[in-house]
PDB file of N, CA, C and O in Angstrom, chain B, residues numbered from 101:
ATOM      1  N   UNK B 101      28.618  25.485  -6.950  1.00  0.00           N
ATOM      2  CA  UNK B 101      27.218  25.157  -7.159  1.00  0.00           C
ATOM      3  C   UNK B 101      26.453  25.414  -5.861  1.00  0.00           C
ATOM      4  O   UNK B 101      26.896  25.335  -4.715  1.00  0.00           O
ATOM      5  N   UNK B 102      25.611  25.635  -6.133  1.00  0.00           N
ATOM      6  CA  UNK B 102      24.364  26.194  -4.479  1.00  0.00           C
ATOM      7  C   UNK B 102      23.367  25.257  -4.592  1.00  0.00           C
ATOM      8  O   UNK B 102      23.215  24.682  -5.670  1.00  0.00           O
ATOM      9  N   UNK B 103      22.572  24.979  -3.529  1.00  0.00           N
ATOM     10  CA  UNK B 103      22.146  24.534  -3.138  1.00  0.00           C
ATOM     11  C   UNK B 103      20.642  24.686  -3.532  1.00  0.00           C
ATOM     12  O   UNK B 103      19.892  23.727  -3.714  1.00  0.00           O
ATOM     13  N   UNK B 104      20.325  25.861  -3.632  1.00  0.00           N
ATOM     14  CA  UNK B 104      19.472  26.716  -3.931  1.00  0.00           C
ATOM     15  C   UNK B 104      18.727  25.954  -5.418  1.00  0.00           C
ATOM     16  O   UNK B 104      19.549  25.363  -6.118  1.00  0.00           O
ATOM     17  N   UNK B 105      17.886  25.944  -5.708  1.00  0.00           N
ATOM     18  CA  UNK B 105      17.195  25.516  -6.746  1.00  0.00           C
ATOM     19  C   UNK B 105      16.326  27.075  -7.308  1.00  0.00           C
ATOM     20  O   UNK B 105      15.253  27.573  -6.967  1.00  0.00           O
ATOM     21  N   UNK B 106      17.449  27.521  -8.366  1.00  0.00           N
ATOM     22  CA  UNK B 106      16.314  28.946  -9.522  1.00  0.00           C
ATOM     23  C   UNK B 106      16.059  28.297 -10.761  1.00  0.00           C
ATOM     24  O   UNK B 106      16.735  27.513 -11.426  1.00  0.00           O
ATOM     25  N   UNK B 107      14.845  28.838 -10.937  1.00  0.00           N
ATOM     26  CA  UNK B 107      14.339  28.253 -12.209  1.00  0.00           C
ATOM     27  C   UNK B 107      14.299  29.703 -13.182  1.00  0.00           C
ATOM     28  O   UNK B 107      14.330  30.776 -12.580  1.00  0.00           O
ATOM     29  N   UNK B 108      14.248  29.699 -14.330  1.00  0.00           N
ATOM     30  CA  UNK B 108      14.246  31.112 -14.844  1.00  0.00           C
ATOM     31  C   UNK B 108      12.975  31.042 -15.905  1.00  0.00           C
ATOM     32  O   UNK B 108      12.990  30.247 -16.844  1.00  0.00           O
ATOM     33  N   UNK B 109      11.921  31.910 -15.675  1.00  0.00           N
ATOM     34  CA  UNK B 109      10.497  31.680 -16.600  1.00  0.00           C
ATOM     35  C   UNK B 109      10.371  33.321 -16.944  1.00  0.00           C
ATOM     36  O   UNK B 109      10.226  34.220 -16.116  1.00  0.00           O
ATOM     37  N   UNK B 110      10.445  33.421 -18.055  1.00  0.00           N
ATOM     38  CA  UNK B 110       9.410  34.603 -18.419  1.00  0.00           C
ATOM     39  C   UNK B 110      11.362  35.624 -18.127  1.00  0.00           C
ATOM     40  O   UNK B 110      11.367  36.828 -17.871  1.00  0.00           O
ATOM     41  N   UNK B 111      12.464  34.954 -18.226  1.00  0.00           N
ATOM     42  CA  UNK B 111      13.678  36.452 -18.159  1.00  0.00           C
ATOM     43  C   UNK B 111      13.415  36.571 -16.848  1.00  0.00           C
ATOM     44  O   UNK B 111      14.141  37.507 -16.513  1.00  0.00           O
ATOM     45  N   UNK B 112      12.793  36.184 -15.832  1.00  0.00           N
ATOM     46  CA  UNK B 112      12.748  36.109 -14.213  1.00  0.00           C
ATOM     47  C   UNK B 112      13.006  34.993 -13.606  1.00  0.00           C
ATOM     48  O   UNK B 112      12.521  33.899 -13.896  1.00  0.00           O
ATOM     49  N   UNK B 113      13.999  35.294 -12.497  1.00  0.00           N
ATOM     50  CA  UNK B 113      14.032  34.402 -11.760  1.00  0.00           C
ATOM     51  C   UNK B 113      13.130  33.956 -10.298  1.00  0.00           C
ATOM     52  O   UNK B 113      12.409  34.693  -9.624  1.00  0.00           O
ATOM     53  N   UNK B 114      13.397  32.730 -10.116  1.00  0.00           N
ATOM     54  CA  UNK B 114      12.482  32.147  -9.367  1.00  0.00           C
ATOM     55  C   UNK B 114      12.985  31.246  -8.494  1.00  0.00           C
ATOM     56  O   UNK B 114      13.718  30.317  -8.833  1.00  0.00           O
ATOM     57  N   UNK B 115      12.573  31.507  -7.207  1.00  0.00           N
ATOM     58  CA  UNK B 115      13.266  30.409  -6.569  1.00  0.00           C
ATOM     59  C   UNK B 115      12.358  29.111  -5.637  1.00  0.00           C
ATOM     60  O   UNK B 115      11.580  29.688  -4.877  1.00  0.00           O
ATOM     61  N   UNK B 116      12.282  28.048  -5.538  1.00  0.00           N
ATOM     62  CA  UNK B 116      11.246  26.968  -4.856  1.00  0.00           C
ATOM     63  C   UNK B 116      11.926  27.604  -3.142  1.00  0.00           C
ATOM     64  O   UNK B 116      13.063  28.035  -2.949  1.00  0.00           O
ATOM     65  N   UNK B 117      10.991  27.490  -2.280  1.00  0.00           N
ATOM     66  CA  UNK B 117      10.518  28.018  -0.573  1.00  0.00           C
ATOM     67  C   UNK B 117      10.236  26.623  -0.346  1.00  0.00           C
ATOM     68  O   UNK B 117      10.155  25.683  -1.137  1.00  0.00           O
ATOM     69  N   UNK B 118      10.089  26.698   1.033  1.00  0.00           N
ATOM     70  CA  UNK B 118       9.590  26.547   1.791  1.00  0.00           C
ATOM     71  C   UNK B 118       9.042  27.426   2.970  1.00  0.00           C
ATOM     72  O   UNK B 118       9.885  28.231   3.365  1.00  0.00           O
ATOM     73  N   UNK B 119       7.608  27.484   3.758  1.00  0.00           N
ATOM     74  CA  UNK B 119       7.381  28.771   4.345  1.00  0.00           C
ATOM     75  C   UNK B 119       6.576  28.012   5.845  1.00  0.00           C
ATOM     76  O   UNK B 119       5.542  27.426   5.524  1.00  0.00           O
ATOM     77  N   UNK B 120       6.743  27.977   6.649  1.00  0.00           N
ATOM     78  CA  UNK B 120       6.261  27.675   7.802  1.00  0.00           C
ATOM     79  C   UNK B 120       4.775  28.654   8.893  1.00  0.00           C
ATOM     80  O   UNK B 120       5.029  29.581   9.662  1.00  0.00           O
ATOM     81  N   UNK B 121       3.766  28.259   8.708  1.00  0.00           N
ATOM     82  CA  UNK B 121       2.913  29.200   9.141  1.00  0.00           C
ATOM     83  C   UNK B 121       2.643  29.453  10.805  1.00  0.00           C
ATOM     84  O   UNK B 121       2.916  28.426  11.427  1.00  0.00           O
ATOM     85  N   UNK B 122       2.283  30.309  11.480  1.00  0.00           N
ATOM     86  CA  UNK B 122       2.098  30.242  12.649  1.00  0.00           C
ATOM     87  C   UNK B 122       0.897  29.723  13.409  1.00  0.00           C
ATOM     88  O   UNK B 122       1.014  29.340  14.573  1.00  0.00           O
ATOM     89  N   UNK B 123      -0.710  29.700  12.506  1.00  0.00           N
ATOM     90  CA  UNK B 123      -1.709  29.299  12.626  1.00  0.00           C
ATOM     91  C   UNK B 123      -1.962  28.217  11.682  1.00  0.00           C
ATOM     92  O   UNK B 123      -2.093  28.631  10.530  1.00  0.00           O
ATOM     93  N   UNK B 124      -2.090  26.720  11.850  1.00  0.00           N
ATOM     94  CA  UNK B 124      -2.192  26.182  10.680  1.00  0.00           C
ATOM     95  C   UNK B 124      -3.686  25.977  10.200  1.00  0.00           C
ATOM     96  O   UNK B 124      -4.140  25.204   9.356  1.00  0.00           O
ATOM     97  N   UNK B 125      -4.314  26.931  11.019  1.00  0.00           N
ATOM     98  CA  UNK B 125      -6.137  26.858  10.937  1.00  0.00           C
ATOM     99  C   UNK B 125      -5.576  27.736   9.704  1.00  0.00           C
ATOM    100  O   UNK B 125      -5.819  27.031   8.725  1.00  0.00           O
ATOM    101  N   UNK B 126      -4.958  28.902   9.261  1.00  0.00           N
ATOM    102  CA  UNK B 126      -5.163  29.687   8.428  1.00  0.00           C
ATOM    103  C   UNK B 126      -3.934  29.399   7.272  1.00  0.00           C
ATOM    104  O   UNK B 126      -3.252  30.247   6.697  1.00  0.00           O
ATOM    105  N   UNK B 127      -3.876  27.646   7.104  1.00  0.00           N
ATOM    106  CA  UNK B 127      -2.621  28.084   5.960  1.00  0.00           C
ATOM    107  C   UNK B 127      -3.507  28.306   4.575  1.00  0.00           C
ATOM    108  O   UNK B 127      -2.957  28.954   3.684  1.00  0.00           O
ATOM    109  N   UNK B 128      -4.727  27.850   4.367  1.00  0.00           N
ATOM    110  CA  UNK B 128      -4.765  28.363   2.790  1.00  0.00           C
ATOM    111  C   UNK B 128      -5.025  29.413   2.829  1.00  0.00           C
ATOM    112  O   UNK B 128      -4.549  29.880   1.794  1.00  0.00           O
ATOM    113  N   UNK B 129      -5.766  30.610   3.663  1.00  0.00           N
ATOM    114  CA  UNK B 129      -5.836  31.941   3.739  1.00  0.00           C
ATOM    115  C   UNK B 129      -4.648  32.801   2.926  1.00  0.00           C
ATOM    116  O   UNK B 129      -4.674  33.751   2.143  1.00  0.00           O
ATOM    117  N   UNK B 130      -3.149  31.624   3.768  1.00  0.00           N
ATOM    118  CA  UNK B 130      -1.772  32.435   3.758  1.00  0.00           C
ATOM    119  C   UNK B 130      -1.699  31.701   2.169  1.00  0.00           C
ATOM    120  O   UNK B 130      -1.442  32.312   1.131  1.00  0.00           O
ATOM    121  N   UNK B 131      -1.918  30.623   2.258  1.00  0.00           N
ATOM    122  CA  UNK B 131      -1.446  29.875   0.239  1.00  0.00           C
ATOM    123  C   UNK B 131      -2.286  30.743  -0.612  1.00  0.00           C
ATOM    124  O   UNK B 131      -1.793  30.923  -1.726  1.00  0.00           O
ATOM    125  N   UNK B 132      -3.459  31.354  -0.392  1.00  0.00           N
ATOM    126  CA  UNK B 132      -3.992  31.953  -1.313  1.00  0.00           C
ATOM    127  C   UNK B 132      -3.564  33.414  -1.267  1.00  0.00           C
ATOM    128  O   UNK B 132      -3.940  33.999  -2.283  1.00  0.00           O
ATOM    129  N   UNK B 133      -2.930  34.154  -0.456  1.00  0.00           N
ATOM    130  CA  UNK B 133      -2.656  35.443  -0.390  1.00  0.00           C
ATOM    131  C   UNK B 133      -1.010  35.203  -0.935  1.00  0.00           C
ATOM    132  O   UNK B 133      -0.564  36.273  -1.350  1.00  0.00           O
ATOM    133  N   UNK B 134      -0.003  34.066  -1.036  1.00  0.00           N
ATOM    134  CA  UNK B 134       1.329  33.844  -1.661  1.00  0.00           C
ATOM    135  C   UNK B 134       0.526  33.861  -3.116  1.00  0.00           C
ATOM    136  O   UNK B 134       0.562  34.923  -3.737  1.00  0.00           O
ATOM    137  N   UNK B 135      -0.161  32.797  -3.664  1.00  0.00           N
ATOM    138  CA  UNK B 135      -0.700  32.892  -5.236  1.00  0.00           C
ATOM    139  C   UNK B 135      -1.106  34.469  -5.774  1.00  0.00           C
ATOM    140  O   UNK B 135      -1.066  34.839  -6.948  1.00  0.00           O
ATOM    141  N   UNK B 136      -1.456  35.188  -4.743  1.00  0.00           N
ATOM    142  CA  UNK B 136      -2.027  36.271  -5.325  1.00  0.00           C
ATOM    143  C   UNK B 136      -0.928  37.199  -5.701  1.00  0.00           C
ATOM    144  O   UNK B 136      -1.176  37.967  -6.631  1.00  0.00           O
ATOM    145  N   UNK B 137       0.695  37.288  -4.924  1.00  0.00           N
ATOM    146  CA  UNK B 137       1.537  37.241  -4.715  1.00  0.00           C
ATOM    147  C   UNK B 137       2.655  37.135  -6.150  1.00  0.00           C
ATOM    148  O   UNK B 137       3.749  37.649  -6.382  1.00  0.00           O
ATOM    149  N   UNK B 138       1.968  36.421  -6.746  1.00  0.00           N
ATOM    150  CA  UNK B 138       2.594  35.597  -7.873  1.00  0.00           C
ATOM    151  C   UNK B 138       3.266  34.324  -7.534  1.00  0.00           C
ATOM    152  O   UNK B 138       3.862  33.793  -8.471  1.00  0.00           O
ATOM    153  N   UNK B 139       3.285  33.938  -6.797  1.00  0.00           N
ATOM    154  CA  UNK B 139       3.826  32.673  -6.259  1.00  0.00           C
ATOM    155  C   UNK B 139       2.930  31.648  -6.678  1.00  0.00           C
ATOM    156  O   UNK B 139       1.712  31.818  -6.628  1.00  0.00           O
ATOM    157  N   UNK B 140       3.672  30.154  -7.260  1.00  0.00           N
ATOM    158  CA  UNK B 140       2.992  28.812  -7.162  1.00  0.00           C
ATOM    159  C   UNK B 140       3.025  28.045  -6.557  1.00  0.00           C
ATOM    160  O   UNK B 140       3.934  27.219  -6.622  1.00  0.00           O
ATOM    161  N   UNK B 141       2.080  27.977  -5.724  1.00  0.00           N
ATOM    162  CA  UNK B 141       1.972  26.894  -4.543  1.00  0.00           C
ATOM    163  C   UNK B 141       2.390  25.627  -5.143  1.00  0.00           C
ATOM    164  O   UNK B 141       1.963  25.621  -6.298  1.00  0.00           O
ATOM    165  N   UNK B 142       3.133  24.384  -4.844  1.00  0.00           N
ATOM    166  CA  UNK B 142       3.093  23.504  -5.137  1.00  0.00           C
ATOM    167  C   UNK B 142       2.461  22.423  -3.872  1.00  0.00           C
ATOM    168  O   UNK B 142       2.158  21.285  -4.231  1.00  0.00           O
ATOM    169  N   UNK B 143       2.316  22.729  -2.716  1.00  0.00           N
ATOM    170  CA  UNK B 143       2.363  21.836  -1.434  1.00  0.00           C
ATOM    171  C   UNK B 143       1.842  22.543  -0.440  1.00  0.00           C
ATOM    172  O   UNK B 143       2.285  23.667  -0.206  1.00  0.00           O
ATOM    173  N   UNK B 144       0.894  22.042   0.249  1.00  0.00           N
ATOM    174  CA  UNK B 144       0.238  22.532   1.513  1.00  0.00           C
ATOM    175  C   UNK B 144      -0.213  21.266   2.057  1.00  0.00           C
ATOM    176  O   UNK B 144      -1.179  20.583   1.717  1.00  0.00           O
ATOM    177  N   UNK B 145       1.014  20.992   3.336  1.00  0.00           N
ATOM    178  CA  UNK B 145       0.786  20.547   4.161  1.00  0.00           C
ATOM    179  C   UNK B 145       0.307  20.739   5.715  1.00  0.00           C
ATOM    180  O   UNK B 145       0.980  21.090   6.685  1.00  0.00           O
ATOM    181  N   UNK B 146      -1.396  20.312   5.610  1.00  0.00           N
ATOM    182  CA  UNK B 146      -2.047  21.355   6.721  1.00  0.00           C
ATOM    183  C   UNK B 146      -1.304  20.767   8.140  1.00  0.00           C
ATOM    184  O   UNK B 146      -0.725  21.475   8.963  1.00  0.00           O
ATOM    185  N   UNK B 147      -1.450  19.452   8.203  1.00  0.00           N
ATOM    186  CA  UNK B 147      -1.021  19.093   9.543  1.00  0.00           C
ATOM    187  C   UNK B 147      -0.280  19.387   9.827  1.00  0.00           C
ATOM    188  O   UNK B 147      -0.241  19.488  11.054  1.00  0.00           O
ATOM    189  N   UNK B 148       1.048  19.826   9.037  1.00  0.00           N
ATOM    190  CA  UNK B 148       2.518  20.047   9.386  1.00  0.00           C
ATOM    191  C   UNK B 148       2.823  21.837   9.706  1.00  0.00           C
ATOM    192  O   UNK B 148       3.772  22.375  10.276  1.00  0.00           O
ATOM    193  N   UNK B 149       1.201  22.610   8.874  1.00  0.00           N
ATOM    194  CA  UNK B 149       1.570  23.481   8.843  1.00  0.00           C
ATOM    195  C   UNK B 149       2.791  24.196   7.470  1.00  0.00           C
ATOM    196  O   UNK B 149       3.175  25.348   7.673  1.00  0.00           O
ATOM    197  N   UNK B 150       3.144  23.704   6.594  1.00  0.00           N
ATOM    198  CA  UNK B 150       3.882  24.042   5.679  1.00  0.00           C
ATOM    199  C   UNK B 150       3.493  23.831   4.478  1.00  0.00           C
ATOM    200  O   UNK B 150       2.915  22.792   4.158  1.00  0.00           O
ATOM    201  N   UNK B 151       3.877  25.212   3.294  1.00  0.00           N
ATOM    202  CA  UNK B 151       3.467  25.779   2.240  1.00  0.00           C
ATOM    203  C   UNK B 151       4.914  25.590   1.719  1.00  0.00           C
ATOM    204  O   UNK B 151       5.912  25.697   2.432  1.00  0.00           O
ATOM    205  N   UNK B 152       4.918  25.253   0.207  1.00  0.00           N
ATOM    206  CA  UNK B 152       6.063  24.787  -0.482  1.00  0.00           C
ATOM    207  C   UNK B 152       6.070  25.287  -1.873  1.00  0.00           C
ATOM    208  O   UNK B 152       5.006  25.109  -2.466  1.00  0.00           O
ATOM    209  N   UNK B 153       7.026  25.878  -2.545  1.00  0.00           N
ATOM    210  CA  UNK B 153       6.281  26.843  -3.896  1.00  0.00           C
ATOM    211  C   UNK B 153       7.553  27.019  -4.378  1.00  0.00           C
ATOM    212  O   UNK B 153       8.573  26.348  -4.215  1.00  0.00           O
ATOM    213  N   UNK B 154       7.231  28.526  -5.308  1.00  0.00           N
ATOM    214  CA  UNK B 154       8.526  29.014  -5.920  1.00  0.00           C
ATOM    215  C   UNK B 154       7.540  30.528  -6.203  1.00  0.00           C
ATOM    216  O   UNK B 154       6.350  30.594  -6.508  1.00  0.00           O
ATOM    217  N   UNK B 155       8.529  31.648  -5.974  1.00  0.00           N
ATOM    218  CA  UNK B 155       8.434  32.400  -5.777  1.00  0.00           C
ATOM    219  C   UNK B 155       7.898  33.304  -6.300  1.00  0.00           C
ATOM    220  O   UNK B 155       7.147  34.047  -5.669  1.00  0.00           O
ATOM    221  N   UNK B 156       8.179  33.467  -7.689  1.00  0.00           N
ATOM    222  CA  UNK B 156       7.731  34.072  -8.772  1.00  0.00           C
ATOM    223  C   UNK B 156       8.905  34.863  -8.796  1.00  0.00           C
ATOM    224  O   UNK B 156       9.930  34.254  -8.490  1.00  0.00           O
ATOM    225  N   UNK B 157       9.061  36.462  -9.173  1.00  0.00           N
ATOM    226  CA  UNK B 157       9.529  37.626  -8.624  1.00  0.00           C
ATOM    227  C   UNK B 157       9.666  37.752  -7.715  1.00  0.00           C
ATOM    228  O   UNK B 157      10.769  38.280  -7.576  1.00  0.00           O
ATOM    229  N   UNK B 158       9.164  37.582  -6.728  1.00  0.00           N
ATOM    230  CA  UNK B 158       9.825  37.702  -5.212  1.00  0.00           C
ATOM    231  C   UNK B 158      10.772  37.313  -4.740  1.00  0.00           C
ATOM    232  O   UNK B 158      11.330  36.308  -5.180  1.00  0.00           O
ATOM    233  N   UNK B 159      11.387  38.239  -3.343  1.00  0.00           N
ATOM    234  CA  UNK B 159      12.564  37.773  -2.692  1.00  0.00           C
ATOM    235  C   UNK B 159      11.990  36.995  -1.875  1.00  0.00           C
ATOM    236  O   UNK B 159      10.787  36.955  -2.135  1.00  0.00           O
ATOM    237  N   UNK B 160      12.247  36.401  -1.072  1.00  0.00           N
ATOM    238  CA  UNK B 160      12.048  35.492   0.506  1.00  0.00           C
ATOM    239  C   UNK B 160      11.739  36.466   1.549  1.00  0.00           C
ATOM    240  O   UNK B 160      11.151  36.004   2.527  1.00  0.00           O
ATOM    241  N   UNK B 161      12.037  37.852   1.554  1.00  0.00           N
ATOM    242  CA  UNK B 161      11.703  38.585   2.493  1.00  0.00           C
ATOM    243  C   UNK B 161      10.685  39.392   1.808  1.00  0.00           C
ATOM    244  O   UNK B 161      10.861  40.584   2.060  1.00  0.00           O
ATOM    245  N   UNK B 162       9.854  39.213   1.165  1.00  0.00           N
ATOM    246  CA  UNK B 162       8.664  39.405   0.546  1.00  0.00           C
ATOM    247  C   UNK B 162       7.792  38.578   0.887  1.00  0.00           C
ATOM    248  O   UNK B 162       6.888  39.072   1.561  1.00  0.00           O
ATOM    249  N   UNK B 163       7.705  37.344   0.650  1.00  0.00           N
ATOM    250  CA  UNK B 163       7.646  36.385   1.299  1.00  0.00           C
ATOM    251  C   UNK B 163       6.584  35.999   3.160  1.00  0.00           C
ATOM    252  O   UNK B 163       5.673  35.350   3.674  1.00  0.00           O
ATOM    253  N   UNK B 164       7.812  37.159   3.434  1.00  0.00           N
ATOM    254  CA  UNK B 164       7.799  36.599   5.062  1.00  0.00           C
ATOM    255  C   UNK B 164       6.552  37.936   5.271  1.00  0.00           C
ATOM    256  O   UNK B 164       6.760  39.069   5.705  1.00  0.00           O
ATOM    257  N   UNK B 165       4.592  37.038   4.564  1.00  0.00           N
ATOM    258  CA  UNK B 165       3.824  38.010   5.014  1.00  0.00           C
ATOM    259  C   UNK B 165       3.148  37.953   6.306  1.00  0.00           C
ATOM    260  O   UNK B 165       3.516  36.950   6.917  1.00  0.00           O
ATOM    261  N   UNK B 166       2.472  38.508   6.820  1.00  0.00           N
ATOM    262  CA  UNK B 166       1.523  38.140   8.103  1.00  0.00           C
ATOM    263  C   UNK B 166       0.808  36.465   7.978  1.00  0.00           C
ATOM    264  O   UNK B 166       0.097  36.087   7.046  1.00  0.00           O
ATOM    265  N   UNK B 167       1.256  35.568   9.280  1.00  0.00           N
ATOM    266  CA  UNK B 167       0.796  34.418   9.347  1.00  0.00           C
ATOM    267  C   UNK B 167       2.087  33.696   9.098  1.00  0.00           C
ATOM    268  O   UNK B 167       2.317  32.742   9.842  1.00  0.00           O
ATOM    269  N   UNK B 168       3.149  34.057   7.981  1.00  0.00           N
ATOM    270  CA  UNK B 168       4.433  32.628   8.702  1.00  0.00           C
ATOM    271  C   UNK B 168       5.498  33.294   9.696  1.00  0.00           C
ATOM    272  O   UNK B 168       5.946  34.364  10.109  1.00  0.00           O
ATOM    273  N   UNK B 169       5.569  32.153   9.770  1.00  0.00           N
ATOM    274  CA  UNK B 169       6.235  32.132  10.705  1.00  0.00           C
ATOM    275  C   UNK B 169       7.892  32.044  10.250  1.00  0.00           C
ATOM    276  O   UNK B 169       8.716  32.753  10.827  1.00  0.00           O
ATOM    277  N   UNK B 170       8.183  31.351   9.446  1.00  0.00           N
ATOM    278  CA  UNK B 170       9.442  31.592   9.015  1.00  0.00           C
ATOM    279  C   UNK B 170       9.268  31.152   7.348  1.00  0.00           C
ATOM    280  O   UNK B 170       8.228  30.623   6.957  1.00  0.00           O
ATOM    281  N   UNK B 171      10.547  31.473   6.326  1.00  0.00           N
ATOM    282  CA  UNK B 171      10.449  31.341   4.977  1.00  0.00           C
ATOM    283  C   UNK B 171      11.937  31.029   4.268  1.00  0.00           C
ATOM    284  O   UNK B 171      12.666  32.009   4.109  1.00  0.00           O
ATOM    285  N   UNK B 172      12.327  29.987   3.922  1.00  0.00           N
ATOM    286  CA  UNK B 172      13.444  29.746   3.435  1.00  0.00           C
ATOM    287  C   UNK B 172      13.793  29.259   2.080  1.00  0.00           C
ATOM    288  O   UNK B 172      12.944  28.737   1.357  1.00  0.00           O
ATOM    289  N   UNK B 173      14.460  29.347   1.887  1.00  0.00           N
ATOM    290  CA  UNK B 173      14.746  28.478   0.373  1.00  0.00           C
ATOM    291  C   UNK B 173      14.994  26.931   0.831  1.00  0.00           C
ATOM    292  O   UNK B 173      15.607  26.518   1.816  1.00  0.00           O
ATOM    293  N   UNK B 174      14.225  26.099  -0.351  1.00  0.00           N
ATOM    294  CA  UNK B 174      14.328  24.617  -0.479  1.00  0.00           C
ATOM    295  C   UNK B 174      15.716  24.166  -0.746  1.00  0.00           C
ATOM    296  O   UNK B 174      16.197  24.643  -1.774  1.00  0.00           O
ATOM    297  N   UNK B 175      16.549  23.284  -0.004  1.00  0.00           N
ATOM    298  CA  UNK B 175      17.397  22.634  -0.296  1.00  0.00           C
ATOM    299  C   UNK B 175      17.483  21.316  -0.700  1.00  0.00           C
ATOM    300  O   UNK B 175      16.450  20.666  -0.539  1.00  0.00           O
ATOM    301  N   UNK B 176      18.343  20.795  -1.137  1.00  0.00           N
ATOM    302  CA  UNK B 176      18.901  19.358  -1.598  1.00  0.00           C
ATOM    303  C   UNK B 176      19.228  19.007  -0.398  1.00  0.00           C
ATOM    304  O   UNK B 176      20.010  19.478   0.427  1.00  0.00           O
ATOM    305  N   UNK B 177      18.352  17.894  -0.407  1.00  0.00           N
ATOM    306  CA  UNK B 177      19.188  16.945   0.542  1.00  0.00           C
ATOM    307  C   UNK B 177      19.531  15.499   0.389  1.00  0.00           C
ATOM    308  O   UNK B 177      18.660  14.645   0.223  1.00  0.00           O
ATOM    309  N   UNK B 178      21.103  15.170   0.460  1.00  0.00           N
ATOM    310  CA  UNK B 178      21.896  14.135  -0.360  1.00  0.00           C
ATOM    311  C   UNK B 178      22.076  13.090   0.580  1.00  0.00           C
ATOM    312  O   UNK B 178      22.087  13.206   1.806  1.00  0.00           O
ATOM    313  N   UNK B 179      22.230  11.951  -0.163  1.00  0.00           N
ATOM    314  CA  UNK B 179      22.195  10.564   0.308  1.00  0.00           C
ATOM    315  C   UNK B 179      23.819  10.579   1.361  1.00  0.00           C
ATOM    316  O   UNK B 179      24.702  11.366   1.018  1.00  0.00           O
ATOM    317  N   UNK B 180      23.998   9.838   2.350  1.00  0.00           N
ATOM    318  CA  UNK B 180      24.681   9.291   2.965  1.00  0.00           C
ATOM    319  C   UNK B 180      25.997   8.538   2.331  1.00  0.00           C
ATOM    320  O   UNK B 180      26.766   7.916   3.064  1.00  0.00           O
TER     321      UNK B 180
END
């Protein structure tokens, strides 16, 4: 089992991100250019700087457009 969370919509797969921006003056610039993307934003956290979604069709290195800074897949993280 992985870690990885795919959802499958539409015979495509999809995977939930997380994406880290480099300017956080410009994260909805970057959330609205991922939506355009096909991606669904679920989370934009400005202070932190981080955008949280699922992908659509895209890989993660699709993903990684001008403005983040880094882009990973969402993991589980388990109790103690």
């Amino acid at each position: 089992m992985t870690d990885y969370f795919f959802y499958f919509y539409a015979g495509m797969e999809t995977m939930k991100f997380i994406a880290v921006v480099e300017n956080k003056q410009e994260i909805d610039r970057i959330a609205e250019a991922l939506r355009n993307m096909g991606c669904t934003i679920e989370r934009i956290l400005k202070r932190t700087g981080v955008i949280s979604g699922q992908s659509g069709s895209r890989s993660l290195r699709d993903l990684a457009i001008k403005g983040i800074r880094s882009v990973e897949p969402e993991r589980n993280v388990k109790k103690l």
